[in-house]
N, C-alpha and C positions, 0 to 999 in steps of 0.2 A: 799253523806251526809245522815245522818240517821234521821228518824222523831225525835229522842229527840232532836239532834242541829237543826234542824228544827224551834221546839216549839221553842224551846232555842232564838234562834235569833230573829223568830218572836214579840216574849216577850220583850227581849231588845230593839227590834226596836221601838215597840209600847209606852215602857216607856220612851225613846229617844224621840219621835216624841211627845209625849202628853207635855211634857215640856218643849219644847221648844219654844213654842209661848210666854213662861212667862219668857226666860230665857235672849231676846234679844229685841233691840231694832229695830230691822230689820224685814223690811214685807217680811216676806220668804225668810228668811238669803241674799236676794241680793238686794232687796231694799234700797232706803236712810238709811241713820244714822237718826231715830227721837229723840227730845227732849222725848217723851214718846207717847205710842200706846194707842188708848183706847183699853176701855174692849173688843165692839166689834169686833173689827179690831183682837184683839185676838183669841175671839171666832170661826171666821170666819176661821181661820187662825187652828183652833184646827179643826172642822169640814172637812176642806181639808185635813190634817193629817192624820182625820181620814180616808178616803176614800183611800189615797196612801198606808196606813198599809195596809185597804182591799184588795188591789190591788197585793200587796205584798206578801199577805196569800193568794191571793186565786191563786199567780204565784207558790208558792210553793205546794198547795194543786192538783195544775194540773202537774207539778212534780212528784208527789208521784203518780198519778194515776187519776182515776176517780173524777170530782169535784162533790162535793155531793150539791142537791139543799136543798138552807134554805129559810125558811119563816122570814114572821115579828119578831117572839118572836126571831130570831138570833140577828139580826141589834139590836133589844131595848136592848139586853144583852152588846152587843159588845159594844156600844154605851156607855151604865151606866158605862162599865167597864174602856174604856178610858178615859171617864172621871173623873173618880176615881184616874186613873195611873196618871192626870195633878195637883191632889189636890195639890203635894209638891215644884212645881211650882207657882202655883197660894198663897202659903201659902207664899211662899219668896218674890212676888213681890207685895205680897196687906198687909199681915198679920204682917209680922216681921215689928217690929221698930225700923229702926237704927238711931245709934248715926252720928250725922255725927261733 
């Protein structure tokens, strides 16, 4: 597999995983069925995400070869930017208003 499908998947995966805490009503897709989740329970939920993407990037970075060591200013990046990938999740299950 070559580093661009690499990135590639990685990407996908990350925007898979960031929204899907907003997408379901299940604590980590095998949980009960809730009437609905709080925020936190979400959050918490988006923060282990985030961790198994890491996990994920860094199975693939050892993969490719040498894992390279990061500092803080990585995590705070990687972090902002997950959270970012979850805006359009979080916009569908707090923001829109529907008709019902």
């Amino acid at each position: 597999m070559s580093t661009a499908w690499q990135i590639g998947l990685l990407i996908a995966l990350a925007v898979l995983a960031a929204n899907l805490p907003f997408a379901n009503q299940r604590i980590l897709l095998v949980g009960p069925t809730r009437s609905s989740k709080s925020l936190a329970i979400r959050l918490a939920e988006l923060v282990l995400l985030y961790f198994v993407v890491g996990a994920a990037g860094l199975a693939l970075e050892n993969h490719a070869g040498q894992i390279s060591p990061q500092g803080w200013e990585f995590y705070a990046i990687t972090g902002t930017m997950f959270v970012t990938l979850s805006f359009p999740g979080f916009v569908y299950r707090y923001l829109m208003h529907r008709q019902h």
